[in-house]
Each structure stands twice: as C-alpha cells, then as structure tokens.
VOGU-3710 file (C-alpha; in Angstrom, 3 decimals, decimal comma):
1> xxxxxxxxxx> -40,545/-210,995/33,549  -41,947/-207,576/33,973  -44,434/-206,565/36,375  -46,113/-203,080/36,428  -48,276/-201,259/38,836  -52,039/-200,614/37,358  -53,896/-199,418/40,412  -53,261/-199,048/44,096  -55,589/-198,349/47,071  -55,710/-199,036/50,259
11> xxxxxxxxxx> -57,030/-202,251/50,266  -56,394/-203,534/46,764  -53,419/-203,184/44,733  -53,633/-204,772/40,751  -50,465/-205,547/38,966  -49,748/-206,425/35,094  -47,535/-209,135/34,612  -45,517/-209,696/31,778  -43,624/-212,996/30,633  -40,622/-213,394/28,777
21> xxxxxxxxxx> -42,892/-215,419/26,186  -45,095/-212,162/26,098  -48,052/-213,443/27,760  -49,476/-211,562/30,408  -51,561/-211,744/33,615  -53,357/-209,406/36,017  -52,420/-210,302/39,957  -54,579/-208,504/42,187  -53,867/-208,272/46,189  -55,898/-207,778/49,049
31> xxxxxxxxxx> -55,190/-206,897/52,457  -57,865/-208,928/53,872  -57,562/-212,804/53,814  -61,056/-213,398/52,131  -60,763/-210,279/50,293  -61,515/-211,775/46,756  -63,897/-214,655/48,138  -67,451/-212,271/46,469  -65,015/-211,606/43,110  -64,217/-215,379/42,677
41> xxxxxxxxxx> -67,909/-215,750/43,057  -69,230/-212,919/41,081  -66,938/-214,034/37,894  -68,063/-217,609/38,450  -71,559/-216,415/38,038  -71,153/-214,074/35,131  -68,780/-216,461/33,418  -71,487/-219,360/33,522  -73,469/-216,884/31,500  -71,122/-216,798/29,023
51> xxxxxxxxxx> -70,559/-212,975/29,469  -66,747/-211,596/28,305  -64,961/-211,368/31,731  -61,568/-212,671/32,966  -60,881/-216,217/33,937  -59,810/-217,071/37,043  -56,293/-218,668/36,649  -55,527/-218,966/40,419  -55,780/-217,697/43,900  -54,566/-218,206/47,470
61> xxxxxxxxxx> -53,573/-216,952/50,754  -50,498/-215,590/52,421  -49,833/-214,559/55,779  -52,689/-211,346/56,395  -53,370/-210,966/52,638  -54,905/-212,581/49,600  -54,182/-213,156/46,153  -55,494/-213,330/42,284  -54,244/-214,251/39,445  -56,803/-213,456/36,416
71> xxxxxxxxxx> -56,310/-213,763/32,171  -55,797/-210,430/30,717  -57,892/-208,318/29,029  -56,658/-205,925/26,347  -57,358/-202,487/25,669  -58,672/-199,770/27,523  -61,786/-198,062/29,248  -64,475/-197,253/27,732  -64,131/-193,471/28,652  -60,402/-192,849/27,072
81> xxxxxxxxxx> -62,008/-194,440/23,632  -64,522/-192,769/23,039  -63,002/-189,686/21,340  -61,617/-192,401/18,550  -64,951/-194,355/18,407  -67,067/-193,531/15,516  -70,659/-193,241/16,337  -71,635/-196,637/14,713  -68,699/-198,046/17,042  -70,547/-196,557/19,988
91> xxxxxxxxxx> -73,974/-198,138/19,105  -72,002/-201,271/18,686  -70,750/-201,314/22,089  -74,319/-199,825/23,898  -75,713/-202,824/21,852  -73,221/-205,033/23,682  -73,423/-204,215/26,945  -77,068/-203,885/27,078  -77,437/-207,275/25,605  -75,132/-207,971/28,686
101> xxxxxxxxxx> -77,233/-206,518/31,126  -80,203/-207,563/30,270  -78,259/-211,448/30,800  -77,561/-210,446/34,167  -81,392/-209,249/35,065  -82,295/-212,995/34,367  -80,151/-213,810/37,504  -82,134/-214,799/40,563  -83,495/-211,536/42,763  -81,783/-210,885/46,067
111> xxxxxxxxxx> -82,448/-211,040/49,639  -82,174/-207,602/50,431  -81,014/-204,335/47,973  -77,187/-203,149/47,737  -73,853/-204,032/46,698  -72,681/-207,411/47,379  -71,240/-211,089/45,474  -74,268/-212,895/43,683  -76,159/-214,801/46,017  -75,157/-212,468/49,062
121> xxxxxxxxxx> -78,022/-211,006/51,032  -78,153/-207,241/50,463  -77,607/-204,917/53,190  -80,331/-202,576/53,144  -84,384/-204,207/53,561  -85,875/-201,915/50,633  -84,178/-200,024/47,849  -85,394/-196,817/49,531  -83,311/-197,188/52,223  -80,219/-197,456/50,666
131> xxxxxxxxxx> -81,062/-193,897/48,732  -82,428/-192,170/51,337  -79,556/-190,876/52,929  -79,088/-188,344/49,878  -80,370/-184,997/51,096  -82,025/-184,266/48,064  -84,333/-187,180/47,331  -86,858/-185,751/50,154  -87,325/-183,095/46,759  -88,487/-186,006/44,631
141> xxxxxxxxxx> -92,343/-185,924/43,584  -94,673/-188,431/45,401  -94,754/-190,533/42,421  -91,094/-191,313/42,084  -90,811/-191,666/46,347  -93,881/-194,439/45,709  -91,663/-195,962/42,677  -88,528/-196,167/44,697  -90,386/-197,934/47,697  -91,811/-200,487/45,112
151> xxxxxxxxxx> -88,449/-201,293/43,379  -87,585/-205,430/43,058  -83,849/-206,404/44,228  -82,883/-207,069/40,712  -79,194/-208,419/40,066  -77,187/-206,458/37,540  -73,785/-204,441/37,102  -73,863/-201,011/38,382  -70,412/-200,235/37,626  -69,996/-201,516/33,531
161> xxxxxxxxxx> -69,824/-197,616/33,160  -68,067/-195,704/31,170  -64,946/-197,535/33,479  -64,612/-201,496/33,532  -65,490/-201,671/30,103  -62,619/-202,191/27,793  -62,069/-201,334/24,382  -59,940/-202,059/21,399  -59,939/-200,945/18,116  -63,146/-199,584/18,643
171> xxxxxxxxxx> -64,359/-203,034/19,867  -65,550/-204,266/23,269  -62,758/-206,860/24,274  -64,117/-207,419/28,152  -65,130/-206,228/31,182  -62,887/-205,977/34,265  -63,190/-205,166/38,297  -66,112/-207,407/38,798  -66,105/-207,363/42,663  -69,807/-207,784/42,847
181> xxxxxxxxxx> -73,304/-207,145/41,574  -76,263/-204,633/42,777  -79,351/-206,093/43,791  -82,065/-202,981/43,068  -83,096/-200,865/40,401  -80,404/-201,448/36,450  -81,829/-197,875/35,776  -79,469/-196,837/38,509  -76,695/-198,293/35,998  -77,798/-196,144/32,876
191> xxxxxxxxxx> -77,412/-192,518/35,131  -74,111/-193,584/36,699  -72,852/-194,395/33,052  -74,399/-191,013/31,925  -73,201/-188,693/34,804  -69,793/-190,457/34,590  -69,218/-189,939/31,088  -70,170/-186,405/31,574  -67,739/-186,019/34,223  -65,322/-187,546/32,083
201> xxxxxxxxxx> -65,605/-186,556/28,688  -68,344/-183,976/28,020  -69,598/-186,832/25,879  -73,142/-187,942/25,497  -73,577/-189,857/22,868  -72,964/-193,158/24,350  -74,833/-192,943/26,954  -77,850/-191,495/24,825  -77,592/-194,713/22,726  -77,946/-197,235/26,343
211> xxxxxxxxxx> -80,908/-195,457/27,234  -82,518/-195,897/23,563  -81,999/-199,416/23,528  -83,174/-199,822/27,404  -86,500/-198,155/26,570  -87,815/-196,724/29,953  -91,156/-195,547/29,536  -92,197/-192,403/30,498  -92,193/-193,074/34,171  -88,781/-194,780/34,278
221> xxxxxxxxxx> -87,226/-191,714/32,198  -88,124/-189,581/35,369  -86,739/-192,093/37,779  -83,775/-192,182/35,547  -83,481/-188,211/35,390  -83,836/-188,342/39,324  -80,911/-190,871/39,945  -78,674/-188,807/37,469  -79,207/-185,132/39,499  -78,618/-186,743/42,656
231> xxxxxxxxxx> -75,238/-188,460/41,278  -74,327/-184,905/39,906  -74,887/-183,498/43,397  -72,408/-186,406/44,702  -69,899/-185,781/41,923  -70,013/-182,118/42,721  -69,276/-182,897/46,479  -66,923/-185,165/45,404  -65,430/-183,502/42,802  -65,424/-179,757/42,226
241> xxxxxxxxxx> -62,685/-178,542/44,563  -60,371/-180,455/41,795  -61,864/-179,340/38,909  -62,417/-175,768/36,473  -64,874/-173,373/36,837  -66,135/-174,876/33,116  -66,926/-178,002/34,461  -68,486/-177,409/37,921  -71,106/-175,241/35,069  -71,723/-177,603/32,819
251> xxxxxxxxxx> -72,234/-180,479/35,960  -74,364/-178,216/37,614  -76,390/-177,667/34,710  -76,995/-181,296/33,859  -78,336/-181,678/37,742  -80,961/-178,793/37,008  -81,869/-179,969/33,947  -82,389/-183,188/35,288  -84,029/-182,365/38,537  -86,969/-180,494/35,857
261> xxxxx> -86,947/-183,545/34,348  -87,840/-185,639/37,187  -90,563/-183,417/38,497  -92,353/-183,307/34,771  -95,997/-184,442/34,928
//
C-alpha cells in the first residue's frame, strides 16, 4: 500500500491511497471533529441528483480530528487540460457542467445567501451584503446595485471552476472538493470560472462557451462583467506580488474592460 500527499492546509489534509490490488481511495482529514459533517451532506445531496461526484465509502472520528474515505476520481483539473482539449472537447465539457448546474438550481432556495452544506441557513440576510464589503462595488451603476439587492438565494456550485472539475482524455470524469454549495446569484459561478481561467491559463475559450450556453440577457451580461472586475481586483490583491509584470497587464486589463462593460447602457 502506497499513500501519497495531494493537498495540505491547515485544516484539511487529502491523501491518495493506493492498494496492492491497484485500487485506490482519497482519505481526507480534518482537524475539527465535525469537520466533514456539510461535505457528507453536500455529496448526499448532489449524488441523489445523479450528478458525477465521489461516493462516500466511510467516515469517522478520532481523538480531535475527523476522517473520509471517498472513491477516486481520475484525471485532472480542468485548468491543466485545457491546452490538450480540442475546442469541440471544451464545448463538450461547458455542455456538461452547465447541464450540471442548471440540476443544482432546481434544489430548494436557502434561508439566507453564502457558502454553506445544502439545507444550511446562509450567513448573510441579502446577497448584497455578502458583496458589499468589496470597495469597488459602491462604483457599480444604480441598476446593477438594485439587481444585486433583488437577487433569490439560489443553490448551486460556485467553485466547479476551472479547479474541481476533472478531466481525462479530454472527457469530464467527476467533480471533486464538494464542501458545500452557494445560496445566491450561479452568475457569480460563470466570472469566477472566467477570471480563474484567466489567471491560470490566458485561456478563454472555455469559459466563453459556459456563458453561451447560460444565456444571460443583456442585463445579466453586465452583472456578470461586474462580478468578474471585482474578482480581478481580488486576484490582483491576492496575487500580483507572485506573479510577472505580463500578467498583472493582461489581469488588469480584463478588470477595465470589464468594469466598461458593466457600466454600458
């Protein structure tokens, strides 16, 4: 038996295991003691609508941590395979996963907006609230501010980005990391895919193709454009210190371009 170190943070650390037989498992650890009570939940839900995720295989308790053992998934993120995707691969995939998130929409609306297990009351009372702590939004036009206050606590999967999706052979095999859902706004999902790829890969192709097959309307394409400058502004916080001149132009580019695009009439 082999076991290999995927990720480690400072609350959850995920392991591959591998069997003598060849099969292998993912064990995930947590260093709180109901650490993986919303993910048991969140995979229950998605799993019931017959959406590609891991299976459960077992999970437990010991001493001040907790444990989870989940099926494996092959292949990798959706980011690293892009370069070898052709472009009908691509559409493919965008196909997939909006066919997947459209699924999770039909989940019932939260109590509340934010980033919690299915069923969990949200943190935050409107979907402006959790936003509003971005310094730039006050720059948004009055009709996206009156948009953002009127947003529904929808259910889908903010984070089936360009990571957690997993590809092989140019084929979507599963998704992975399913710790919860967002309650709010699934155009919030399209500009994190399309400011991560960017970040990522220079790629936009992908991205392009969930937004064609979502069909905002004209309103929702400036929403969309407002969500993706404000991420660029947080991935250039985040970010730039770490990264080339190159980049830190083409990023803030993208958050201009999208910032005009949000304040078109």
């Amino acid at each position: 038996m082999t076991i290999e170190l995927l990720t480690g943070g400072q609350a959850n650390t995920v392991f591959a295991i591998t069997f003598p037989s060849g099969e292998r498992v993912v064990l995930r650890l947590h260093s709180r003691t109901d650490g993986f009570a919303g993910t048991i939940n969140t995979i229950a839900r998605l799993a019931a609508l017959g959406l590609p995720v891991p299976t459960v295989l077992a999970s437990g308790q010991a001493r001040d941590f907790s444990w989870l053992i989940l099926t494996w998934t092959p292949g990798v993120e959706l980011r690293w395979a892009l370069a070898e995707m052709t472009a009908t691969q691509q559409t493919r995939v965008a196909e997939q996963i909006v066919a997947i998130q459209r699924q999770v929409t039909t989940l019932p609306q939260g109590e509340g907006f934010g980033f919690v297990p299915p069923g969990t009351p949200g943190n935050h009372v409107t979907w402006w609230s959790l936003l509003q702590t971005h310094p730039r939004l006050s720059e948004a036009p009055d009709d996206l501010k009156a948009y953002l206050h009127t947003v529904a606590p929808i259910c889908f999967l903010d984070d089936i980005t360009g990571k957690n999706v997993l590809i092989e052979n140019g084929e979507l095999t599963g998704l992975i990391d399913l710790d919860c859902v967002c309650y709010g706004d699934p155009l919030y999902w399209l500009a994190l895919t399309h400011v991560g790829l960017l970040c990522d890969t220079e790629t936009e192709f992908y991205a392009l193709e969930l937004i064609r097959l979502w069909n905002p309307n004209s309103l929702e394409q400036r929403v969309l454009a407002l969500y993706s400058a404000l991420m660029t502004d947080d991935f250039l916080a985040w970010f730039s210190k770490d990264e080339s001149w190159e980049w830190q132009q083409r990023m803030q580019a993208a958050r201009e371009r999208w910032f005009q695009k949000a304040n078109e009439r």
